[in-house]
C-alpha positions as CSV (number, residue, x, y, z in Angstrom):
1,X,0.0,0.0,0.0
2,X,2.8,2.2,1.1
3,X,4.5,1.6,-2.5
4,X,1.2,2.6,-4.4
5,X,1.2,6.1,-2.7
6,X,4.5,6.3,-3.2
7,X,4.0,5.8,-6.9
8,X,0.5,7.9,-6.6
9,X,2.8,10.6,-5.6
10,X,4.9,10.9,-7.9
11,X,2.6,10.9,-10.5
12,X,0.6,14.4,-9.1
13,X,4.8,15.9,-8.6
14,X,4.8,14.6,-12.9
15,X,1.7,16.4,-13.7
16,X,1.6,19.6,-11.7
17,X,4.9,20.2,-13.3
18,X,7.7,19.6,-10.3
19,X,11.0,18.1,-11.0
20,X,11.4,15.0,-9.8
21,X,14.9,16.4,-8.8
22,X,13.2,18.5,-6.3
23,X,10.7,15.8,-5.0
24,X,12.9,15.3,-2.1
25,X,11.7,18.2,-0.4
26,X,8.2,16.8,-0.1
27,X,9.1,13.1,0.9
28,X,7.7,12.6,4.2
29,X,8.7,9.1,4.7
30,X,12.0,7.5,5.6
31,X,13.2,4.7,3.9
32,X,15.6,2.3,6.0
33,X,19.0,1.2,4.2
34,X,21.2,-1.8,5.1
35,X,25.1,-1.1,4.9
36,X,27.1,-4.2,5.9
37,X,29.2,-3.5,8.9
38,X,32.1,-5.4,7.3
39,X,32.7,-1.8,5.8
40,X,33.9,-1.0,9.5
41,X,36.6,-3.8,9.4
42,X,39.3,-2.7,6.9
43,X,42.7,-3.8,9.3
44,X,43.5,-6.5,6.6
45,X,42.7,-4.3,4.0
46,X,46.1,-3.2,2.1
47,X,47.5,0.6,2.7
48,X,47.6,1.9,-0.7
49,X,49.7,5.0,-1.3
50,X,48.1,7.6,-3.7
51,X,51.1,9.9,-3.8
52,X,50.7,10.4,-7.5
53,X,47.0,12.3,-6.4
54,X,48.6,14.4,-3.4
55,X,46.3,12.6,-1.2
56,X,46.4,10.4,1.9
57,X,43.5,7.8,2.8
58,X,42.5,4.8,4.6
59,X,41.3,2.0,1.9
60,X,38.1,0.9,2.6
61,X,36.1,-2.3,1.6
62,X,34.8,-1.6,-1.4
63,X,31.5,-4.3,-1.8
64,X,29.3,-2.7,1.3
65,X,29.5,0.6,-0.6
66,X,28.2,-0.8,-3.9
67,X,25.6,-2.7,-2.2
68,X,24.8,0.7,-0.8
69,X,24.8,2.4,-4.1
70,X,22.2,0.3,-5.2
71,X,19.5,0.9,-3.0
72,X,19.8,4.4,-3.1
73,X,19.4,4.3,-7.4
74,X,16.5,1.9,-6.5
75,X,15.0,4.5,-4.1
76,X,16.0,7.7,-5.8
77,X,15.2,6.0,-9.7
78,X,18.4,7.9,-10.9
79,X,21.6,6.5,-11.5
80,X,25.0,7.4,-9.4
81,X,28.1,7.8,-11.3
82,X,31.4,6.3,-9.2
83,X,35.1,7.9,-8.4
84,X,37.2,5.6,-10.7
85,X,40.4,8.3,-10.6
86,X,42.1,5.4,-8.3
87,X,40.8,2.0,-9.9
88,X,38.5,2.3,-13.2
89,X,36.0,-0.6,-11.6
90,X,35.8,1.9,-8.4
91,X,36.7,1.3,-4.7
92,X,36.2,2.9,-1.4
93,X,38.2,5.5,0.9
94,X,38.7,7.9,3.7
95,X,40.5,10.6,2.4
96,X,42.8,11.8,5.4
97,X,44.8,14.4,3.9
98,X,42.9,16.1,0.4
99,X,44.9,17.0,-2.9
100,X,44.6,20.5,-2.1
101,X,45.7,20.4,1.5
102,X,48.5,18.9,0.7
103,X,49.8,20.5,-2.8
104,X,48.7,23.9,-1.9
105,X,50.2,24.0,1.6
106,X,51.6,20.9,3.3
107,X,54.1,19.8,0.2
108,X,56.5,23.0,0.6
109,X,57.5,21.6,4.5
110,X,56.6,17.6,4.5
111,X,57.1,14.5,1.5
112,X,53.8,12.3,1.0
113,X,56.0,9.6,1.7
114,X,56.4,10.8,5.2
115,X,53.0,11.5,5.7
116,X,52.3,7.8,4.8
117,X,54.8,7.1,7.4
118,X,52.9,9.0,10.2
119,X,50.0,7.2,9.1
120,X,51.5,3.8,9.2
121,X,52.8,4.2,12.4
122,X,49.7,4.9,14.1
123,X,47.8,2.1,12.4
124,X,45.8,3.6,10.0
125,X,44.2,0.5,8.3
126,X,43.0,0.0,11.6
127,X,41.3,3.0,12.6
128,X,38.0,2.3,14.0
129,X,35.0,4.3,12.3
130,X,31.2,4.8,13.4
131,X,28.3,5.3,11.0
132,X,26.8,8.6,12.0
133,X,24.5,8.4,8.5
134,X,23.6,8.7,4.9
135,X,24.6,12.1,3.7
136,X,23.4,14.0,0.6
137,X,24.8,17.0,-0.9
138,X,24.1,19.1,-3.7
139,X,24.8,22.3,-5.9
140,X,24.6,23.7,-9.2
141,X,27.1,22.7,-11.6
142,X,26.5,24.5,-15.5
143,X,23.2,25.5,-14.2
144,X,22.2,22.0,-13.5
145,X,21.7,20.4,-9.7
146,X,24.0,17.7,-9.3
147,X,23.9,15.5,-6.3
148,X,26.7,13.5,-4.0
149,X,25.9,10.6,-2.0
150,X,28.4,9.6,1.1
151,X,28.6,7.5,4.3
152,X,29.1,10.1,7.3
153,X,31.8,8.9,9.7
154,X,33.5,9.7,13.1
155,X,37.3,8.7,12.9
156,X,38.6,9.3,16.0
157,X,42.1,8.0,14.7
158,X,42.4,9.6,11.4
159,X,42.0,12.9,13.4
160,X,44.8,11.9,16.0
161,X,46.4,11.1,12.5
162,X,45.8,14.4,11.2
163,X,47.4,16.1,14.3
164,X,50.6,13.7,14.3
165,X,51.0,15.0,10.5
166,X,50.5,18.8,11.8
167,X,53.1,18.8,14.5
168,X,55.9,17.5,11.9
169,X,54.3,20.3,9.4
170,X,54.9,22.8,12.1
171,X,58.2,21.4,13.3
172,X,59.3,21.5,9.6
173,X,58.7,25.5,9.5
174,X,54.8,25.6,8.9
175,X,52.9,28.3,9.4
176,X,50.6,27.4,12.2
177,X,47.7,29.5,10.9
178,X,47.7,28.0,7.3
179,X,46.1,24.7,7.7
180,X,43.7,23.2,10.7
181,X,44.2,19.4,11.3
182,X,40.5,19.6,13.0
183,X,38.9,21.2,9.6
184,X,37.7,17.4,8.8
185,X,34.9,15.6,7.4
186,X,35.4,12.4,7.2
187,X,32.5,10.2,5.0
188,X,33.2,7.4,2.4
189,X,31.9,8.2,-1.3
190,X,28.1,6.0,-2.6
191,X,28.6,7.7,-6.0
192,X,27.1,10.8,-7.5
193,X,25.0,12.1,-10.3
194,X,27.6,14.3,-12.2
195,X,30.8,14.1,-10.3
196,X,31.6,14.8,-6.7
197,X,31.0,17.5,-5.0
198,X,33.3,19.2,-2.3
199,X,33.8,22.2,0.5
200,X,34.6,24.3,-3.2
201,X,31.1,23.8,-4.0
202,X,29.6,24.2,-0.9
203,X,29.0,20.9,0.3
204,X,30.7,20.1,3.8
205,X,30.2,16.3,4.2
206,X,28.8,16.0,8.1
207,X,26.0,15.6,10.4
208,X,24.9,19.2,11.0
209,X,25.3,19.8,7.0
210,X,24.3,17.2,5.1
211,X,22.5,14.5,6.9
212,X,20.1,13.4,4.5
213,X,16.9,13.0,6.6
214,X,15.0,10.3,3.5
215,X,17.0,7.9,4.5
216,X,17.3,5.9,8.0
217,X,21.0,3.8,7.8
218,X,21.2,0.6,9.5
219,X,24.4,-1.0,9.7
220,X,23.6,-4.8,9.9
């Protein structure tokens, strides 16, 4: 019954003229997700530098997150394009340290190599991370709303990480004010419509920001 409202629905948004793109703002329903908690367990999961990128991240198992992906295009009805920058068939992260943190500020004072080294050393792969939600974010990109779809994480580790990395960047001659270790979101990337969005396009990926209230995330 629920379903044929649903559908019901949808059909008056269709004929009174209102994008489907903007339907989200009258959903007053949530719909329950399952993520597999085996996306929390990444210790065996292999360290993978992306030095090449200028970024830093914990590898994350990959499956859960297209599991994921596919409920949300089955409850959405559009499709969700994936990062495939690092691996063409897609896989899943935590970035610690972004491209432009590092090439814009952190490169002139410390080598990705020892940045990796920090992270190593306090057990990245092992970090322990709690579901805090689905988030959504969107903007306008060419005129167009695009949308991002991420996993909302605490990372208690990655920030003690994060710290470690900005004591050797002040040690090395840093300027304290240029870069805060605590300016973090961490979230793992579902996929997106157009291509991911980031703080550039206004999108800051947390709980107070982007929480996406459609959707109720049970990790089973």
């Amino acid at each position: 019954m629920g379903q044929q409202l649903l559908v019901y629905f949808l059909s008056i948004i269709m004929l009174i003229g209102i994008s489907t793109k903007d339907a989200d703002a009258y959903y007053d329903y949530v719909t329950n997700l399952s993520l597999d908690r085996s996306v929390l367990n990444n210790q065996e999961m292999e360290f993978i530098s992306r030095e090449s990128s200028g970024a830093m991240a914990m590898n994350i198992r990959y499956s859960p997150v297209v599991a994921l992906r596919k409920q949300i295009i089955l409850a959405r009805g559009h499709g969700l394009k994936i990062f495939d920058g690092w691996d063409e068939n897609g896989e899943a992260h935590v970035t610690v340290i972004t491209p432009p943190e590092f090439n814009n500020i952190i490169r002139k004072y410390i080598p990705m190599k020892r940045i990796e080294a920090i992270a190593l050393r306090h057990s990245i792969q092992s970090s322990e991370l709690q579901v805090l939600g689905l988030g959504k974010g969107s903007a306008l990109v060419d005129g167009q709303k695009q949308l991002t779809y991420f996993i909302i994480v605490d990372a208690p580790n990655l920030i003690k990480i994060r710290r470690e990395i900005y004591k050797e960047f002040i040690q090395q001659g840093g300027p304290a004010a240029s870069w805060d270790p605590d300016h973090f979101y961490p979230h793992i990337t579902i996929g997106f419509t157009s291509r991911d969005l980031h703080e550039s396009d206004g999108v800051f990926k947390d709980v107070s920001h982007c929480l996406d209230p459609a959707f109720n995330l049970l990790v089973e």
